[in-house]
C-alpha positions in Angstrom: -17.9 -27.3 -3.3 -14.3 -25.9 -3.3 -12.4 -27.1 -0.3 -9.1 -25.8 -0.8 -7.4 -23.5 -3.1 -4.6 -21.5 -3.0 -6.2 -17.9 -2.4 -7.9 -19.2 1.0 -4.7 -20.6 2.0 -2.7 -17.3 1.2 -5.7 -15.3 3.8 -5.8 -18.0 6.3 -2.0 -18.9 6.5 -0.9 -15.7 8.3 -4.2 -16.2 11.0 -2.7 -19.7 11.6 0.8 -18.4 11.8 -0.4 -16.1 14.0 -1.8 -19.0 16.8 1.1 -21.1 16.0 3.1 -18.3 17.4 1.3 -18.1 20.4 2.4 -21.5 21.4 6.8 -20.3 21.0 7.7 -21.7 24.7 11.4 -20.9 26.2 13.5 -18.6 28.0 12.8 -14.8 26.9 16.0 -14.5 24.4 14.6 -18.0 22.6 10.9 -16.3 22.9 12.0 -13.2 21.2 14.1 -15.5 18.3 11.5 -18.0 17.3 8.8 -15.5 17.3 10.3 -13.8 14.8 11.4 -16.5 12.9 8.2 -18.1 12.6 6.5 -14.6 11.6 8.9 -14.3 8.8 8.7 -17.1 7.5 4.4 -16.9 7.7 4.6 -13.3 5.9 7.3 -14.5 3.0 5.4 -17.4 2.2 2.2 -15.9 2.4 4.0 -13.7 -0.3 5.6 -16.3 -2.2 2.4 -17.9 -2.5 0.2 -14.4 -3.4 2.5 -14.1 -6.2 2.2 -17.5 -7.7 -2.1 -16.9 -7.7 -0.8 -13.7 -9.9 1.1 -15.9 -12.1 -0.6 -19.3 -12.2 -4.7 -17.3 -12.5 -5.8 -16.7 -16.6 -8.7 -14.5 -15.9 -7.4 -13.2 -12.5 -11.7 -13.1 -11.8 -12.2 -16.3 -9.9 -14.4 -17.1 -6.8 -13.7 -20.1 -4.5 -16.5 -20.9 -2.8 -15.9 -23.7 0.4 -17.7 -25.9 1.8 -19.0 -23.5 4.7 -20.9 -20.8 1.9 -17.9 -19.0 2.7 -16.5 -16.9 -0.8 -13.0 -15.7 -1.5 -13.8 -13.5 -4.3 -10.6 -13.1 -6.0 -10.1 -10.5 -9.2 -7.4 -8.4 -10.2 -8.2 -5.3 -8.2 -8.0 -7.6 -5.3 -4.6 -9.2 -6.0 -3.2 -5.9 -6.0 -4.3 -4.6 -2.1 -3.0 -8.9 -1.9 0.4 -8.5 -3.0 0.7 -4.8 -1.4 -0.4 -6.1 1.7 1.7 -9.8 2.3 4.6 -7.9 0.0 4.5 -5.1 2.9 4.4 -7.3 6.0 7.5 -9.1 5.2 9.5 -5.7 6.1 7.1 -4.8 8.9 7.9 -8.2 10.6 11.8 -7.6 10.0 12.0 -4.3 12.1 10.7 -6.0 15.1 14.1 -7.2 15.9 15.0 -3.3 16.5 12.0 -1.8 18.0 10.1 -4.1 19.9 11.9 -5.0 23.3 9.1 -6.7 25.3 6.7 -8.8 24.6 7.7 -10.0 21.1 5.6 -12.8 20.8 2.4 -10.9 21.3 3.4 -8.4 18.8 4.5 -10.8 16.1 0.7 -12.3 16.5 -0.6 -9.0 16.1 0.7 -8.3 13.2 -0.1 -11.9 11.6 -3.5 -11.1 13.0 -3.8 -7.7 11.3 -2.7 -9.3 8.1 -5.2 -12.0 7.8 -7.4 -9.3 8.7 -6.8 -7.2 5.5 -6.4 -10.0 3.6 -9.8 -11.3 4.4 -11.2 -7.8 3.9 -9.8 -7.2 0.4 -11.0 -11.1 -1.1 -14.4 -11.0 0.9 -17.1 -11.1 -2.1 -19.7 -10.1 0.1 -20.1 -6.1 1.4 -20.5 -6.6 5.2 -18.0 -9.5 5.5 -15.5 -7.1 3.6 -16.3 -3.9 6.2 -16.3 -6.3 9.7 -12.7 -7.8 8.7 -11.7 -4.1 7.6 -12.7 -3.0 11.0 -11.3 -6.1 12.7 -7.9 -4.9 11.7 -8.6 -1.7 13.7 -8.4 -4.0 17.1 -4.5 -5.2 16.6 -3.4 -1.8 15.4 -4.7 -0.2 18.1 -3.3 -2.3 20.5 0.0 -2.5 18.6 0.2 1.5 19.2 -1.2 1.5 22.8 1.0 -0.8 24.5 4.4 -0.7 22.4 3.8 3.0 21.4 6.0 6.1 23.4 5.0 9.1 25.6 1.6 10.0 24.4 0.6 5.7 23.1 -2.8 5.7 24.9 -4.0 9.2 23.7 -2.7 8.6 20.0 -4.3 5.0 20.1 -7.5 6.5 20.8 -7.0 9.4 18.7 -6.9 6.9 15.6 -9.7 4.4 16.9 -12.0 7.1 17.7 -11.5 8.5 13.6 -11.6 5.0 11.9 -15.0 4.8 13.9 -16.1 8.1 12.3 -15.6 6.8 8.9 -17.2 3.6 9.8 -20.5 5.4 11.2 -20.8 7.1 7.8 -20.1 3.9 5.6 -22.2 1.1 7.3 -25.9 2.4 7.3 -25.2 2.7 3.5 -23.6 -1.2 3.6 -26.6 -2.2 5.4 -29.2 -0.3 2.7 -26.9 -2.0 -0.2 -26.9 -5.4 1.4 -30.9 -4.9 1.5 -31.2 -4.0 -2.0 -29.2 -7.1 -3.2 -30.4 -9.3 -1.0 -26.9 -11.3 -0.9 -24.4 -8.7 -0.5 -22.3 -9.8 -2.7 -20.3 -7.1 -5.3 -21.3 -8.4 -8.5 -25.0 -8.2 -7.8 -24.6 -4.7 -5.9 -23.5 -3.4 -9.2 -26.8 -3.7 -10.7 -28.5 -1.9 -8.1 -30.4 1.2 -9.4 -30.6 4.2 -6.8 -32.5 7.2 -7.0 -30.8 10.8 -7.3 -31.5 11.9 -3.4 -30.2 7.9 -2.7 -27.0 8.9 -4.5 -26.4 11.9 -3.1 -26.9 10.7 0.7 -24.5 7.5 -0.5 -21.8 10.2 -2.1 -21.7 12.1 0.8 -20.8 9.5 3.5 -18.6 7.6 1.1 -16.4 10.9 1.0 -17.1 11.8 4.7 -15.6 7.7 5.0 -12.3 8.5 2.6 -12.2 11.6 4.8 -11.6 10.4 8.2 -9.8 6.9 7.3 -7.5 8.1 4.2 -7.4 10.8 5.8 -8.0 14.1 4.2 -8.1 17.5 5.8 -9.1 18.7 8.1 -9.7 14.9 9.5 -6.1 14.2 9.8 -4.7 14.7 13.6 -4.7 11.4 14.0 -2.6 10.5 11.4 1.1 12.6 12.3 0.4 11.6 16.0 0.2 7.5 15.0 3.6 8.3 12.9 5.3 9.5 15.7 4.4 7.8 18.8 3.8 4.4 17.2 6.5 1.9 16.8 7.9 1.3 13.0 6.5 -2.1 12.3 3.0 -0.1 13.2 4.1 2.8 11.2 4.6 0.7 8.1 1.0 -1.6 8.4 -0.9 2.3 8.9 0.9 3.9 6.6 1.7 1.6 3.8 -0.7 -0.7 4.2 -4.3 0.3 6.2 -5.0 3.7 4.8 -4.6 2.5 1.6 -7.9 0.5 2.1 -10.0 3.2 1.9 -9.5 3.4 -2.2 -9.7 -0.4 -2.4 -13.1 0.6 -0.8 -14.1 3.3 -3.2 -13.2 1.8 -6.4 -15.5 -1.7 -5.4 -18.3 0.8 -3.9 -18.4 4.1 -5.1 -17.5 4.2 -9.4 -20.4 1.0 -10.0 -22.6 2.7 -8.1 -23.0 6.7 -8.4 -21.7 7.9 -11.5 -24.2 10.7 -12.0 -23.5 12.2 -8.4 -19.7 12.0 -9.1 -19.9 13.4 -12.3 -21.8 16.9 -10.8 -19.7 16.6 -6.9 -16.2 16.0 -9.0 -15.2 19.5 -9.2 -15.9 20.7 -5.7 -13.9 16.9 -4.4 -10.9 17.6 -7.0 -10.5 21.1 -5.1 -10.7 19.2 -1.7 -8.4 16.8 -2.0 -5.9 19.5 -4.2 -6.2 21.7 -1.0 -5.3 18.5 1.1 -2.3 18.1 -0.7 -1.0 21.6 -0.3 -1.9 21.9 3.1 -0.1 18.6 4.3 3.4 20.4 1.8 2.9 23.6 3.8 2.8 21.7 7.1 5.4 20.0 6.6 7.9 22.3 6.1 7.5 23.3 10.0 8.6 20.1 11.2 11.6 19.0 12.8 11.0 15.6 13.4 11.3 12.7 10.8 8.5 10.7 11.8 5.9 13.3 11.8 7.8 14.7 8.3 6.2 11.2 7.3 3.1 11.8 8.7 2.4 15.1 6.8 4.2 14.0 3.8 1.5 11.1 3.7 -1.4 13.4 4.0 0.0 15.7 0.9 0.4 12.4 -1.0 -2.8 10.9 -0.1 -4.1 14.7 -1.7 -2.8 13.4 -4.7 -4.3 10.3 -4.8 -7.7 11.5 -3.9 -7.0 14.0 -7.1 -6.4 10.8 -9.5 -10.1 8.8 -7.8 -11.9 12.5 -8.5 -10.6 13.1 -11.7 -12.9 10.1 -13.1 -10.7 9.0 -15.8 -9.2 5.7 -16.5 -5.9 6.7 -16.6 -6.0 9.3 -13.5 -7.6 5.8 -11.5 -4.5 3.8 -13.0 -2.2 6.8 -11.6 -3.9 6.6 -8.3 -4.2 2.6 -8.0 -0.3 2.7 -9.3 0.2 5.3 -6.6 -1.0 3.3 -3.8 1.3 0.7 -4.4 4.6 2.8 -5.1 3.5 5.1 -2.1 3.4 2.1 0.0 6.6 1.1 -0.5 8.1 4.3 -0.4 6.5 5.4 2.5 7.4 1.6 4.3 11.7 2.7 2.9 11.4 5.5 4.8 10.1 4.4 7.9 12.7 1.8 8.1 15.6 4.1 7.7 14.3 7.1 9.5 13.6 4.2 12.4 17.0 3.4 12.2 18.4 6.7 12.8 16.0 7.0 15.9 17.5 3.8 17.1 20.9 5.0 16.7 21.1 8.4 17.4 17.9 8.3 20.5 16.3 11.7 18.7 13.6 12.3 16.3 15.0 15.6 15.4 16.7 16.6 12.5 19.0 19.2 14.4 20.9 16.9 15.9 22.8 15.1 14.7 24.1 16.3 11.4 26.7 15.2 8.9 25.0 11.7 8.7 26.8 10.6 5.3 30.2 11.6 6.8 29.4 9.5 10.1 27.1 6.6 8.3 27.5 6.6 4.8 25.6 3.6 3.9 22.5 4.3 6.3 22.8 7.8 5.1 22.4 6.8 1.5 19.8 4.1 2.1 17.9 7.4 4.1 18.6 9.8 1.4 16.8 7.6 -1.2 13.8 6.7 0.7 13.3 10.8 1.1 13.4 10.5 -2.9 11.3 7.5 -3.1 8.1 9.9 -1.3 9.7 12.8 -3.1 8.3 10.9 -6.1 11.5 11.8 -7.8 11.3 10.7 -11.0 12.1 8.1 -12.5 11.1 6.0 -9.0 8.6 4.2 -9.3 5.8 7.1 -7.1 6.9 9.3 -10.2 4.9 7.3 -12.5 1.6 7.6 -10.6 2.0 11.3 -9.8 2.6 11.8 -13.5 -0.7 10.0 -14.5 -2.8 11.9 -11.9 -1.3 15.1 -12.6 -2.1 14.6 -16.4 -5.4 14.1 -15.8 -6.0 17.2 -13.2 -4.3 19.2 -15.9 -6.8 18.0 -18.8 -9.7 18.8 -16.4 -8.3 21.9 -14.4 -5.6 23.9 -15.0 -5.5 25.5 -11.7 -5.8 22.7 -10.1 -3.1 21.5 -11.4 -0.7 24.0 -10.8 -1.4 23.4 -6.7 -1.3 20.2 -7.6 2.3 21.0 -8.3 3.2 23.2 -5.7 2.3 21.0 -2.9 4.9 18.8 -5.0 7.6 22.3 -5.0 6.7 22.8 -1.0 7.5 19.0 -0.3 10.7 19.2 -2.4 11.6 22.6 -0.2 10.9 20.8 3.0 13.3 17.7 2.4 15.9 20.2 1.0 16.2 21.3 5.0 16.3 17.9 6.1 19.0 17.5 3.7 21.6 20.4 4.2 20.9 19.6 8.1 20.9 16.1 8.7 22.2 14.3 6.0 25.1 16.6 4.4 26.2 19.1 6.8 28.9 19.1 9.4 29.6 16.1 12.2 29.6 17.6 15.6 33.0 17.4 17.3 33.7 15.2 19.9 30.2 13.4 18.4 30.1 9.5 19.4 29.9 8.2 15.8 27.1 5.2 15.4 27.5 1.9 14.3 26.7 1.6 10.7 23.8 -0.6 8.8 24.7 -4.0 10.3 24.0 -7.0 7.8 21.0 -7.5 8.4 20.1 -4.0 7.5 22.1 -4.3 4.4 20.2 -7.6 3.1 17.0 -6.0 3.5 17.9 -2.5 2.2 19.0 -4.1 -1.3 16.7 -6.7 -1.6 13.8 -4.1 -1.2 15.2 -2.1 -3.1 15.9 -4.0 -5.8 12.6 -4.9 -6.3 11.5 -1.1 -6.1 13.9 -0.5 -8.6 13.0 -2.6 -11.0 8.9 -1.7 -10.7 10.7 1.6 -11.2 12.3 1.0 -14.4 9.5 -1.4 -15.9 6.3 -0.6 -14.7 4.8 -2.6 -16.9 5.4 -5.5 -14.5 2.8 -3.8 -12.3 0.6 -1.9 -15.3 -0.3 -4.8 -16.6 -2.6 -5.8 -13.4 -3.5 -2.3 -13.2 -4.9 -2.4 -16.1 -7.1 -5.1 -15.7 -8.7 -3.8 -12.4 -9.4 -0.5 -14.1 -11.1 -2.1 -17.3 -12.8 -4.8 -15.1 
């Protein structure tokens, strides 16, 4: 029996940060300090420490088994949701400062909470512990966009709850036929089950209808522009960036060991979906005029594409799309902090006013106009790389779908080019109160982040490497 070892510390520590933080006593100002502080530091070293398992493991396929039966399955598909997910937090956590005005100490425990949530989901070795800590994170988001959310908090907060639960309905009576047919549960052995042809089509079908409503596809996505815009940033950045990228963790442990046959014969009629999904998230897109549902809409195009890469059933279009859920996470979580900035600043969510941003904040402006290039997928950032592994694929198995593949890529590029001439590079306003620029603080985080988005950027084979292994293993 295992007792301690340094995965189980790195998916507990944030759940005990998260009661530690509960106990910050003071006067409100010292409350709102030392809440923060002590989530930072939790999410950095929770970080720190996910990256040393990376570097320290040989095999990167270990399982830690403690002295309650309880199994921290640990592999290299794992590691990467692990890093994505403490990596992402740390940013989440810094934004509170800025857009949380009430309450700080409960939020800062929800989103430790929510963390050792995902965590616990993504190294669970066993099926149904893996779904109940997935769902589990469901409770803190929801209350993260109910209570600290704007106008419309309580209906969006449904909205998404009442969606999630869709997807769950589907994806649990097949859990609970899996965990039958092991006996244990546990991955490993489900990947020697041996279902019959209707089995595998009934399991197909509500493993899609499950990416469907929790990725989400069209035309299961209200919920997701909706959460974008009326819930706060640090919210933004754990649905976006983080929580909807689950849903592929969940089909590359579920669905490739166990339905290859059904895939093989459903794969053209998915590749068209998800292709049509991207196009129609572009096309909606270039109607908006606000920057947090520009995210929104920009995230169902790109989740389009990576649905493209898991359909395409080839080891370098699931390398594209696993590559893609990391880069789009980050880009995605860039954005959200900058375009949160500007609704800070300027107290308006529309690009139409202001304008002239780089004239009035050039280094705010900058930091915005490369997070819009960062989702662009403008190459050679790092989103670029996956986009260009999916779309090779697509293109090998459907030349059509490929070239709408590519115009929902064209119609995102024409929709940023108006949030561009307007917002960014146009004319100031006269008599305009001009906004403070990116404080310090702002600055710190902006390079630091960047820095190491860069440098995925120019050698992804920091991150291929990994990749690699969860593919082949």
């Amino acid at each position: 029996m295992m007792l301690f070892s340094l995965p189980s510390v790195v998916v507990f520590l944030p759940l005990l940060g998260a009661l530690f933080v509960l106990f910050v006593r003071g006067d409100d100002k010292v409350v709102f300090q030392n809440s923060r502080h002590v989530s930072l530091l939790i999410t950095v070293c929770t970080f720190v420490l996910s990256l040393s398992s990376v570097l320290w493991s040989k095999d990167m396929s270990d399982t830690y088994l403690m002295q309650s039966g309880w199994r921290i399955s640990v592999d290299a598909l794992s590691m990467i949701f692990v890093l994505l997910i403490s990596f992402l937090t740390i940013p989440a956590v810094c934004v509170v400062r800025r857009h949380i005005s009430f309450c700080v100490r409960e939020f800062c425990f929800l989103i430790l909470t929510a963390e050792s949530f995902m965590l616990l989901s993504v190294c669970s070795g066993n099926i149904l512990r893996f779904f109940v800590f997935w769902e589990a994170a469901v409770v803190p988001l929801f209350l993260m966009v109910a209570v600290w959310g704007v106008e419309k908090r309580i209906f969006t907060a449904y909205k998404f709850c009442f969606s999630d639960m869709l997807g769950s309905v589907f994806l649990l009576p097949v859990l609970f036929l899996l965990y039958q047919k092991t006996g244990t549960g546990s991955f490993a052995d489900m990947a020697k089950v041996h279902l019959s042809n209707m089995e595998e089509t009934v399991f197909l079908l509500c493993f899609v209808a499950t990416l469907a409503f929790k990725a989400p596809l069209f035309p299961f996505h209200a919920w997701l522009s909706d959460a974008q815009a009326e819930a706060p940033v640090p919210t933004g950045i754990l649905l976006c960036g983080i929580f909807s990228k689950l849903v592929f963790y969940a089909m590359l442990r579920l669905l490739f060991p166990l339905m290859q046959t059904s895939l093989e014969k459903a794969a053209p009629f998915l590749l068209a979906w998800a292709v049509f999904s991207a196009v129609y998230g572009a096309l909606i897109t270039l109607r908006q005029t606000e920057i947090k549902k520009i995210a929104g809409f920009t995230h169902l195009a790109q989740v389009g594409f990576l649905a493209a890469g898991l359909f395409c059933l080839t080891p370098n279009a699931l390398k594209g799309m696993l590559f893609l859920c990391v880069a789009q996470g980050m880009a995605f979580t860039a954005y959200l902090m900058t375009a949160g900035a500007l609704y800070e600043r300027f107290r308006s969510a529309g690009i139409r006013n202001p304008t002239g941003l780089m004239m009035m904040c050039p280094y705010l402006g900058a930091t915005f106009f490369l997070a819009c290039l960062a989702i662009l997928a403008m190459p050679p950032l790092m989103p670029f790389t996956g986009q260009l592994l999916i779309f090779d694929s697509v293109f090998i198995r459907s030349g059509t779908a490929a070239f709408f593949l590519l115009l929902s890529v064209v119609l995102l590029y024409a929709s940023f080019f108006k949030l561009f001439t307007r917002l960014l590079f146009g004319e100031p306003p006269e008599r305009t109160l001009v906004p403070a620029d990116m404080g310090w603080r702002e600055k710190i985080m902006a390079v630091l982040f960047g820095g190491i988005f860069l440098l995925i950027s120019v050698m992804p084979s920091l991150a291929f490497g990994l990749v690699q292994k969860a593919i082949v293993g």
